[in-house]
Structures are given as C-alpha cells and as structure tokens.
N, CA, C and O atoms as CSV, one atom per row, in Angstrom:
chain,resi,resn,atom,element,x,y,z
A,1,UNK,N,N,8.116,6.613,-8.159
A,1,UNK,CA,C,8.937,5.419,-8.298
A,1,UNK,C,C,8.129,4.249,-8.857
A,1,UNK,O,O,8.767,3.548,-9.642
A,2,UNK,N,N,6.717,3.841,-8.600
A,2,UNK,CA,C,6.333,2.986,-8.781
A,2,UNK,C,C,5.861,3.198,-10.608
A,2,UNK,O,O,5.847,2.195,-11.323
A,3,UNK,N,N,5.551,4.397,-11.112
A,3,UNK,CA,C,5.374,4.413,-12.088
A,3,UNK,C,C,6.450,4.261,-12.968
A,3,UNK,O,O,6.321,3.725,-14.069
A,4,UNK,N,N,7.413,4.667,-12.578
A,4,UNK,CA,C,9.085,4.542,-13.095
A,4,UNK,C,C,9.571,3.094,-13.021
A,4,UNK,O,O,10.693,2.797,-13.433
A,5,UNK,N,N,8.677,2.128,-12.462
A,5,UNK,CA,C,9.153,0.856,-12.362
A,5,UNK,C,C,8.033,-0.177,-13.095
A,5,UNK,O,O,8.119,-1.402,-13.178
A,6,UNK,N,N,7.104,0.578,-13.533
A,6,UNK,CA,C,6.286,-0.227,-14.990
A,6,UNK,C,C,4.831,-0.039,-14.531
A,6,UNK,O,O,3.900,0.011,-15.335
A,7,UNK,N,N,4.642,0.085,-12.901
A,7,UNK,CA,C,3.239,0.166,-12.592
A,7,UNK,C,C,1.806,0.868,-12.947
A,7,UNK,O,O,1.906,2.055,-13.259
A,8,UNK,N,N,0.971,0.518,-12.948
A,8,UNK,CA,C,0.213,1.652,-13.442
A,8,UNK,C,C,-0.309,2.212,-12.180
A,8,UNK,O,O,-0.491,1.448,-11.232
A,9,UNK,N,N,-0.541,3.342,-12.087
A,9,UNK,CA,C,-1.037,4.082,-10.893
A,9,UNK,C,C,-2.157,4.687,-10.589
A,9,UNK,O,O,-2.434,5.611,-11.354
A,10,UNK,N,N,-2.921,4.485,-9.715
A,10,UNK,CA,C,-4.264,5.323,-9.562
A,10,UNK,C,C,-4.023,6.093,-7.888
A,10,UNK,O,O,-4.079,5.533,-6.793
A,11,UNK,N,N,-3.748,7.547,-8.206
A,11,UNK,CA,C,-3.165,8.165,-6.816
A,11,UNK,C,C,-4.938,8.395,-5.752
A,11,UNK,O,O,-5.880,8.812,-6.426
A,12,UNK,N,N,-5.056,8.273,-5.105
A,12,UNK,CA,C,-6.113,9.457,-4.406
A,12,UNK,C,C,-5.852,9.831,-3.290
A,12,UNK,O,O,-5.077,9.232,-2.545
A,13,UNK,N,N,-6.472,10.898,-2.997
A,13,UNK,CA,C,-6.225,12.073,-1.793
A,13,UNK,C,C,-6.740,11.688,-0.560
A,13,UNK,O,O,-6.616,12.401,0.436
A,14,UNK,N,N,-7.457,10.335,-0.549
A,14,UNK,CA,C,-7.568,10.310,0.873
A,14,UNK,C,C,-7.897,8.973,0.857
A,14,UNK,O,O,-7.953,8.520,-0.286
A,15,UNK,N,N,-8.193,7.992,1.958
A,15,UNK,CA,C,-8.252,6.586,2.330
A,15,UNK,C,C,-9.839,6.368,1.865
A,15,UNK,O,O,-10.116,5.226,1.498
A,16,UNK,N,N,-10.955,7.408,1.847
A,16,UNK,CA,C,-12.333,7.223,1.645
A,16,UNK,C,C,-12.318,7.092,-0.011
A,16,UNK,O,O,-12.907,6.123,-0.492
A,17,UNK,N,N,-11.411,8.401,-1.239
A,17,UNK,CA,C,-11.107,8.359,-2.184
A,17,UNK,C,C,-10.876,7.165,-2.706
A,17,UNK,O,O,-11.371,6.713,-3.738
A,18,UNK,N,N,-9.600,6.303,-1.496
A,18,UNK,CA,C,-9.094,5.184,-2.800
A,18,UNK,C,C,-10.095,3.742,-2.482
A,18,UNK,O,O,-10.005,2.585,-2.893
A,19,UNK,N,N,-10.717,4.180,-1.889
A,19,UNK,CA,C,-11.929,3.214,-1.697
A,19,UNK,C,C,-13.219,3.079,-2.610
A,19,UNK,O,O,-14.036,2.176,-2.794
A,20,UNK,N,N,-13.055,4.335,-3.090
A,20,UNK,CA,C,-14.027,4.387,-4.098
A,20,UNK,C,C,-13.494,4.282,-6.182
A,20,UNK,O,O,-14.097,4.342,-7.254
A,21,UNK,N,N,-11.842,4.076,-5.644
A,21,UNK,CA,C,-11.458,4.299,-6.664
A,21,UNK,C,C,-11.719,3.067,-7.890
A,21,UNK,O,O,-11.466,3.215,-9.086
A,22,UNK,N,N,-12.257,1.902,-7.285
A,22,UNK,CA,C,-12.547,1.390,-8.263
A,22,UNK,C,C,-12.038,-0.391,-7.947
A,22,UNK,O,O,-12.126,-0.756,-6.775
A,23,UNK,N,N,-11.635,-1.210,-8.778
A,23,UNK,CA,C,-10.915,-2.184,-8.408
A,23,UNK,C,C,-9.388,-1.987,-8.414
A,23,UNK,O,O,-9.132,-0.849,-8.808
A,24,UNK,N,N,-8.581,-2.505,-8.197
A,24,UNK,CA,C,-7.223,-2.409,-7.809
A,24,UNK,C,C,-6.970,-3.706,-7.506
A,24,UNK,O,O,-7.717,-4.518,-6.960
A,25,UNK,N,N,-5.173,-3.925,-8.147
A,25,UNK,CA,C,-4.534,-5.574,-7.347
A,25,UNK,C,C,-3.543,-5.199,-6.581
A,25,UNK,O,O,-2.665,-6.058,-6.495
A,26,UNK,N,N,-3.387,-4.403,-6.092
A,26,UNK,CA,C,-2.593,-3.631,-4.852
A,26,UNK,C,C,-2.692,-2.594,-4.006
A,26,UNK,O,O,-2.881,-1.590,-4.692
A,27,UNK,N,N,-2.657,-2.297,-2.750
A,27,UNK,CA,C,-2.594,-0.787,-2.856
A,27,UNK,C,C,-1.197,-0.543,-1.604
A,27,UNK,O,O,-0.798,-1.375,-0.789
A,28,UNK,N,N,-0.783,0.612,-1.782
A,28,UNK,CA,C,0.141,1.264,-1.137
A,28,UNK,C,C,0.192,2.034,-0.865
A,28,UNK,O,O,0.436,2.976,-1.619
A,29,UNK,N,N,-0.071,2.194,0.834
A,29,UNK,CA,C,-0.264,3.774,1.335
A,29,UNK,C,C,0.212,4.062,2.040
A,29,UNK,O,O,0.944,3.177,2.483
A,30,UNK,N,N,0.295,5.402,2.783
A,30,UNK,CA,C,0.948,5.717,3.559
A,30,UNK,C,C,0.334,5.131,5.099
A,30,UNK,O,O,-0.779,4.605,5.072
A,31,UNK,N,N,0.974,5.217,6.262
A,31,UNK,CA,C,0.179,4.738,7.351
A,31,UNK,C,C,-0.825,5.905,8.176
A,31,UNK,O,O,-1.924,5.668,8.679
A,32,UNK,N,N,-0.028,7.353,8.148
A,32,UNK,CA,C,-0.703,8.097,8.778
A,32,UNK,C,C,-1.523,9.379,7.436
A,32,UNK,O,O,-1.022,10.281,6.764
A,33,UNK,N,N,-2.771,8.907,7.540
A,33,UNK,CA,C,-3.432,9.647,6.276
A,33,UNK,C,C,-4.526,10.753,7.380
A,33,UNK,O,O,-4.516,10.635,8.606
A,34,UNK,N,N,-5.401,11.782,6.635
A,34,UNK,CA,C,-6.494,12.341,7.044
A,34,UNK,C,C,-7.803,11.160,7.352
A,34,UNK,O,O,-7.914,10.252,6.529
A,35,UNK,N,N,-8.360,11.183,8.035
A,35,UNK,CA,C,-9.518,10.546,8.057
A,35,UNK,C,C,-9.786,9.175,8.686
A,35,UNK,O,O,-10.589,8.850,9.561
A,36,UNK,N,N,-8.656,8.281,7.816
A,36,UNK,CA,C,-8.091,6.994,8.386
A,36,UNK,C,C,-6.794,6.089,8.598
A,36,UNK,O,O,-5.849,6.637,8.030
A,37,UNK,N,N,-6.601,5.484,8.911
A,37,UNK,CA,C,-5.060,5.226,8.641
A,37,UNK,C,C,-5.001,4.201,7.839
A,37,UNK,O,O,-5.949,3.609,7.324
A,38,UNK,N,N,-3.853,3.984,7.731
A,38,UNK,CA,C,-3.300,2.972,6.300
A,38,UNK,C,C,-4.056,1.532,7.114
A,38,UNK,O,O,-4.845,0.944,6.374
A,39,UNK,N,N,-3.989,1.275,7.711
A,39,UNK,CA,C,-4.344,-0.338,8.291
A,39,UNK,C,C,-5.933,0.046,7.995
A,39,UNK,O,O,-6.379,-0.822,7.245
A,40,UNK,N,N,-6.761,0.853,8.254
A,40,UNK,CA,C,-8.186,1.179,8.555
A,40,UNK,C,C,-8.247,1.064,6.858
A,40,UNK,O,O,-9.159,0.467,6.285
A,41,UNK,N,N,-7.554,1.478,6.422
A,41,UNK,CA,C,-7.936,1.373,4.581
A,41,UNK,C,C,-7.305,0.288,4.267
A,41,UNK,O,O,-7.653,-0.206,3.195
A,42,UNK,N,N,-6.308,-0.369,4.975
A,42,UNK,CA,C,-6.192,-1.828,4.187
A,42,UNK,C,C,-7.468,-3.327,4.754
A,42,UNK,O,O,-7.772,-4.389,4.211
A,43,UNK,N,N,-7.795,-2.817,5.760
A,43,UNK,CA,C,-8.985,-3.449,6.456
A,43,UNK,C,C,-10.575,-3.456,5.703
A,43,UNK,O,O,-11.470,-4.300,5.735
A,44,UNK,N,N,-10.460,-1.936,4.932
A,44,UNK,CA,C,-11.911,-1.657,4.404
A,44,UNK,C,C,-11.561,-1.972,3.028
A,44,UNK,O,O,-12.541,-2.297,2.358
A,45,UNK,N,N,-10.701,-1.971,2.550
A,45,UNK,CA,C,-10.664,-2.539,0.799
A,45,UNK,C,C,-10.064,-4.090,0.818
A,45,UNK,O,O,-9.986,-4.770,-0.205
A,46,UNK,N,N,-9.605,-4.596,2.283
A,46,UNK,CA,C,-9.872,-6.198,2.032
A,46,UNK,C,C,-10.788,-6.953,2.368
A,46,UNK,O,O,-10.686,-8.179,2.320
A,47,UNK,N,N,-12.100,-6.160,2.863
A,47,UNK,CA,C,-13.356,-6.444,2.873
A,47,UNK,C,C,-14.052,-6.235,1.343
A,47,UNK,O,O,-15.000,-6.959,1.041
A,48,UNK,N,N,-13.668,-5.458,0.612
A,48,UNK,CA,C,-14.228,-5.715,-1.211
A,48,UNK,C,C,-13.275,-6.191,-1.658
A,48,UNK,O,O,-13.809,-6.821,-2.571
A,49,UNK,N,N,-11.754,-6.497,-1.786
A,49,UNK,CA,C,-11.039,-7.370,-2.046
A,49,UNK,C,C,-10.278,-8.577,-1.014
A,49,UNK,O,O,-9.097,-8.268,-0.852
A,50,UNK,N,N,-10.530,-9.446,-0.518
A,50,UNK,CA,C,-9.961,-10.278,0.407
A,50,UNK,C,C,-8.823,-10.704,-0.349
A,50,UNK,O,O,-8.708,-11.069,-1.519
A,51,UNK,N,N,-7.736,-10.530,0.907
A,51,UNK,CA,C,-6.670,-10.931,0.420
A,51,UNK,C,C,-5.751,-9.768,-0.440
A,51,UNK,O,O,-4.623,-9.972,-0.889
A,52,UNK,N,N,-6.297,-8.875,-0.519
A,52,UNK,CA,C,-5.609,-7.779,-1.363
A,52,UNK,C,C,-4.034,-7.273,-0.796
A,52,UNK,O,O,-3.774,-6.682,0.253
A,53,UNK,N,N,-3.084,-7.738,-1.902
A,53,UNK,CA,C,-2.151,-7.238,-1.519
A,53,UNK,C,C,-1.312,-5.802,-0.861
A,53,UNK,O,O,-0.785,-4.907,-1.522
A,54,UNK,N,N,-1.378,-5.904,0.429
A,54,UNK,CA,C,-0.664,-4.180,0.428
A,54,UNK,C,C,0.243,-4.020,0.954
A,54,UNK,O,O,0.878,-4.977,1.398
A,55,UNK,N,N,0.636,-2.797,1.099
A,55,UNK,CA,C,2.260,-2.083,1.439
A,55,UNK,C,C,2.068,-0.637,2.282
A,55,UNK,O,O,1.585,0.298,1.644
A,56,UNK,N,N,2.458,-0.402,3.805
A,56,UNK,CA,C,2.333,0.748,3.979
A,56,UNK,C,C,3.457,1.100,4.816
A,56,UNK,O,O,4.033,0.368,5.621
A,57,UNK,N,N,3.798,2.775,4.419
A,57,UNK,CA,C,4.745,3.168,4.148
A,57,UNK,C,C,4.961,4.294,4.749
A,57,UNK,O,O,4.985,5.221,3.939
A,58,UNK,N,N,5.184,4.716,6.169
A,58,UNK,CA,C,5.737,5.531,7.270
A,58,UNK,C,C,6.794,6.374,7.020
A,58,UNK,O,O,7.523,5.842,6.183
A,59,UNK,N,N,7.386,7.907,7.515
A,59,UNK,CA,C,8.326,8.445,7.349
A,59,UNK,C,C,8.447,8.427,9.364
A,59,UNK,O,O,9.460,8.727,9.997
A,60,UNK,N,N,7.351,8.069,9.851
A,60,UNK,CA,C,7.158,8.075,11.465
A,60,UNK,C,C,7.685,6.566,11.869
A,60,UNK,O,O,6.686,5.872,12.059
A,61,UNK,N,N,8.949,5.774,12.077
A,61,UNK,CA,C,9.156,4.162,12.436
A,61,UNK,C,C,8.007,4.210,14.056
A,61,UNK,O,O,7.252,3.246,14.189
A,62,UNK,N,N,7.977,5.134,14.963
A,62,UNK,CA,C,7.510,4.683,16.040
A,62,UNK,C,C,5.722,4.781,15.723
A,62,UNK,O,O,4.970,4.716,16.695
A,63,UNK,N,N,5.258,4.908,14.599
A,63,UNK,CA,C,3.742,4.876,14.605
A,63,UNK,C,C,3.692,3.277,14.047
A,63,UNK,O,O,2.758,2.525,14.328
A,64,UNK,N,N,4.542,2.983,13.431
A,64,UNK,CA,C,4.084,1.620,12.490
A,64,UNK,C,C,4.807,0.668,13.519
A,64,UNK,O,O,4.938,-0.448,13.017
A,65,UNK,N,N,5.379,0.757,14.947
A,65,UNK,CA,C,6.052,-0.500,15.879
A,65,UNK,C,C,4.724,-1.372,16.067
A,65,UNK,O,O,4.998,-2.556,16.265
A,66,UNK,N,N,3.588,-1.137,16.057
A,66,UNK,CA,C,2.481,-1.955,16.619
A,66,UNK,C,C,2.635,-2.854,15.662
A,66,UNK,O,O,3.527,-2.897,14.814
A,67,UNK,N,N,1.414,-3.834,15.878
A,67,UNK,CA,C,1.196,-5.118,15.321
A,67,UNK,C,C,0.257,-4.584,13.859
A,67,UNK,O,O,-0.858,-4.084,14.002
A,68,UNK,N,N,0.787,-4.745,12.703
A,68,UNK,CA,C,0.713,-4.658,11.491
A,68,UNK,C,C,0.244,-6.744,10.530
A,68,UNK,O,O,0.470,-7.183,9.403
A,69,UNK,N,N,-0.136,-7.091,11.233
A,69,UNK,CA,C,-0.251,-8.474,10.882
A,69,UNK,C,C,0.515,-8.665,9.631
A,69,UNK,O,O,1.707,-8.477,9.387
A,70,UNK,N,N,-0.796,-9.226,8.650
A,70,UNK,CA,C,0.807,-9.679,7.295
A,70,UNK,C,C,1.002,-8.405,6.571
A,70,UNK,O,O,1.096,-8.398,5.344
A,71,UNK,N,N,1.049,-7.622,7.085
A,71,UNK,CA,C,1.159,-6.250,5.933
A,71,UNK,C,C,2.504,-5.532,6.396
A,71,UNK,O,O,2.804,-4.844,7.371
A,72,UNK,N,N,3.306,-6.077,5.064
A,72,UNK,CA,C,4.771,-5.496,5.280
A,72,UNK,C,C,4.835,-4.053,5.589
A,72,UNK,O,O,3.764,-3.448,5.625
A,73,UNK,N,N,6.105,-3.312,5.853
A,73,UNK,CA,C,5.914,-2.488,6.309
A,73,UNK,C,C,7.372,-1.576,5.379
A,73,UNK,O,O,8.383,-2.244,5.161
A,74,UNK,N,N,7.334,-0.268,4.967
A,74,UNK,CA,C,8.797,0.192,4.184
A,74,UNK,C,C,9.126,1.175,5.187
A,74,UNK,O,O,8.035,1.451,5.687
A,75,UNK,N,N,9.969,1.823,5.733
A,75,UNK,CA,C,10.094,3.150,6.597
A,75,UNK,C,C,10.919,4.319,5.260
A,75,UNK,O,O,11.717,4.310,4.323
A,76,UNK,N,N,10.022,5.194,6.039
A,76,UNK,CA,C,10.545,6.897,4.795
A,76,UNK,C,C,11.757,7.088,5.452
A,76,UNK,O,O,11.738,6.955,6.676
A,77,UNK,N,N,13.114,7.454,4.748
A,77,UNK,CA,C,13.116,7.703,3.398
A,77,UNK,C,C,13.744,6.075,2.702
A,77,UNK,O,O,14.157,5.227,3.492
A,78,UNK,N,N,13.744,5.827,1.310
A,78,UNK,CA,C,13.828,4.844,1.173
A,78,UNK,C,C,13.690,4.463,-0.770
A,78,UNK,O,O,12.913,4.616,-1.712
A,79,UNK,N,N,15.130,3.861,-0.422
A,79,UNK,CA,C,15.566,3.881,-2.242
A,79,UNK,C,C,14.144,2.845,-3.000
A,79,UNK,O,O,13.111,2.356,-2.543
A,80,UNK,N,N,14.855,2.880,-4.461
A,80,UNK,CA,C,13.910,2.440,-4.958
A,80,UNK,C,C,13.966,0.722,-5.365
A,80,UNK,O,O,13.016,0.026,-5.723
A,81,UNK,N,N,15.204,0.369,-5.206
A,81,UNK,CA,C,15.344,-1.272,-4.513
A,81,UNK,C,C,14.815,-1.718,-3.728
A,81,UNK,O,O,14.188,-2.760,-3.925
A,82,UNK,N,N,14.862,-0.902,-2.097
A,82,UNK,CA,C,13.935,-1.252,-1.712
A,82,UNK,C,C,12.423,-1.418,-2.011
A,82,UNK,O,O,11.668,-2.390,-1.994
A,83,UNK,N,N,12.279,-0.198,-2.270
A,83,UNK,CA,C,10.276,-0.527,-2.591
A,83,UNK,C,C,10.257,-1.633,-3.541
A,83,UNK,O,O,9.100,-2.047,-3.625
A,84,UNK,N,N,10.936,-2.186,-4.179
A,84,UNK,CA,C,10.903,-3.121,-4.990
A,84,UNK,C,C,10.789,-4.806,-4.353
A,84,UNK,O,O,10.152,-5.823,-4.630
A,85,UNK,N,N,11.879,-4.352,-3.289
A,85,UNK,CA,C,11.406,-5.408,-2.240
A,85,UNK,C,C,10.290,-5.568,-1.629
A,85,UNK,O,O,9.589,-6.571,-1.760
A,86,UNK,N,N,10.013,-4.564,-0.883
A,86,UNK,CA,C,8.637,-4.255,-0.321
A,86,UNK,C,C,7.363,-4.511,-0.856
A,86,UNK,O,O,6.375,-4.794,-0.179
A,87,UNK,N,N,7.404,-4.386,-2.332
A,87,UNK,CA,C,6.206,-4.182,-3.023
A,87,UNK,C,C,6.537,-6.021,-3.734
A,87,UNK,O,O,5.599,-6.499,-4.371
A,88,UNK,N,N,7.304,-6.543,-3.640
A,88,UNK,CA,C,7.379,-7.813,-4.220
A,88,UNK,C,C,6.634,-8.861,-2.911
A,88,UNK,O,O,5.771,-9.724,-3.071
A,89,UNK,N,N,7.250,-8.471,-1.726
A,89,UNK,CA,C,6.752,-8.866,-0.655
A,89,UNK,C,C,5.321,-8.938,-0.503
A,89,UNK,O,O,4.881,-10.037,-0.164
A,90,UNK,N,N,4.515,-8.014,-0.680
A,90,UNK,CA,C,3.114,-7.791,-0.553
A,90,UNK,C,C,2.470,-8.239,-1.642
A,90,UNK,O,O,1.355,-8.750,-1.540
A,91,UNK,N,N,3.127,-8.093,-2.866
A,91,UNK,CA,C,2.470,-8.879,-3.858
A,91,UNK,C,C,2.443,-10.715,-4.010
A,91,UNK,O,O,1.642,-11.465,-4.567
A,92,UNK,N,N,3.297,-10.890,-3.487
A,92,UNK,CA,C,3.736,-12.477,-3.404
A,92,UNK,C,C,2.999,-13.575,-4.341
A,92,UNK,O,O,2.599,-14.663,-3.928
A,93,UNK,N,N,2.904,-13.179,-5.460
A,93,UNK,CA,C,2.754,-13.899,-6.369
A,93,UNK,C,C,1.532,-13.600,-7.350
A,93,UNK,O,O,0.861,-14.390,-8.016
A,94,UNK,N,N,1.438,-11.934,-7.208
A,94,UNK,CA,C,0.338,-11.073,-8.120
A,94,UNK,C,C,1.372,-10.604,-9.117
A,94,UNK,O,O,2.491,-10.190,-8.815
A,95,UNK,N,N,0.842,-10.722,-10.425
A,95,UNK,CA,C,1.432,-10.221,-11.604
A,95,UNK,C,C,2.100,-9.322,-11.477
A,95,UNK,O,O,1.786,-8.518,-10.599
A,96,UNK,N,N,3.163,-9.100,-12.201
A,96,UNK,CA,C,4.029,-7.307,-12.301
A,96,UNK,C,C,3.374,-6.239,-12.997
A,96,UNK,O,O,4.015,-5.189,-13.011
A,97,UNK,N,N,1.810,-6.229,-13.818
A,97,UNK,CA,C,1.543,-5.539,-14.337
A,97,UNK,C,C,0.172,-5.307,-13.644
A,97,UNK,O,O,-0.866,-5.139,-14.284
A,98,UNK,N,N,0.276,-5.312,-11.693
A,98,UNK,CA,C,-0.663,-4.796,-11.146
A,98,UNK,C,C,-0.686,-3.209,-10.659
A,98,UNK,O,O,0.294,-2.544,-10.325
A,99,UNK,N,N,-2.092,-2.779,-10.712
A,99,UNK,CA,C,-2.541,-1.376,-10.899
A,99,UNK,C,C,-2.517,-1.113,-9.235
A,99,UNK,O,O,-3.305,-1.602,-8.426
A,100,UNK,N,N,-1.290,-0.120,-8.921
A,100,UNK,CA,C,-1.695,0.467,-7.646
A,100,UNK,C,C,-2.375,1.768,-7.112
A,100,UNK,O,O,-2.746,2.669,-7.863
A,101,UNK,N,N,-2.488,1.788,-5.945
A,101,UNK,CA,C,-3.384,2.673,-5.312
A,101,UNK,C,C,-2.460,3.006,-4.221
A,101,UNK,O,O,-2.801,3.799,-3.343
C-alpha cells in the first residue's frame, strides 16, 4: 500500500536490519517483530534520528493497549485511507516524498 501511494520503500526482515538500513524519514513497523518490538526499534532509530517520525501497526489490539507515547498506532486489518491517516499523523509535517522503513 505504501508503495501504491507514491512512497519509496526500504523493507527489512528484522528491527536490527532496519537499523542498519541506512537513513530514513519514517519508519513503519509492525509492533510484534523477532528480536525486538516496534517501540524497542522506534526508541533505537530515534536515538540516530530524534524525532523520527513513526507508525506501528498490530493485527494483536490487546499488545499495543499499553502506553505507546506519541507514536500513533493503526490496528490489522485496515484499508488504505486509513494508513493514509495514520501515516499523515506520524509524519506531521514531513514531506510526501518520505522514504519508509
């Protein structure tokens, strides 16, 4: 969806992967990954990017009830209006032609 909506995309296979993937002005992940979870990787890439916009994205609503501070939240399954919302939300005033993760 996100590539279908103009983004450019850099996928990786795990939370250590997209950490190494390079720079990025977004990222969007899932919450429950191998290794770490989506907050543990939005914590360690807004320590090399502060402030980095993100989005994470559950098919589980009772793993993501905790306290998620400013990091919006989308629940699976879920059209593509929404993510549009979602991902406008987290970006809040980063270009439309940012590269996600």
């Amino acid at each position: 969806m996100l590539s279908e909506m103009g983004h450019e995309i850099v996928q990786a296979g795990s939370g250590a992967q997209a950490l190494r993937a390079g720079h990025y002005d977004a990222l969007v992940s899932d919450y429950l990954m191998p290794g770490m979870t989506g907050m543990d990787l939005a914590a360690e890439a807004r320590l090399v990017v502060p402030g980095l916009p993100v989005l994470l994205i559950s098919g589980f609503a009772d793993v993501m009830d905790g306290d998620t501070g400013d990091i919006p939240r989308l629940a699976k399954p879920f059209r593509q209006g929404e993510l549009v919302r979602a991902l406008a939300q987290a970006m809040d005033g980063v270009g439309a032609d940012a590269a996600l993760v």
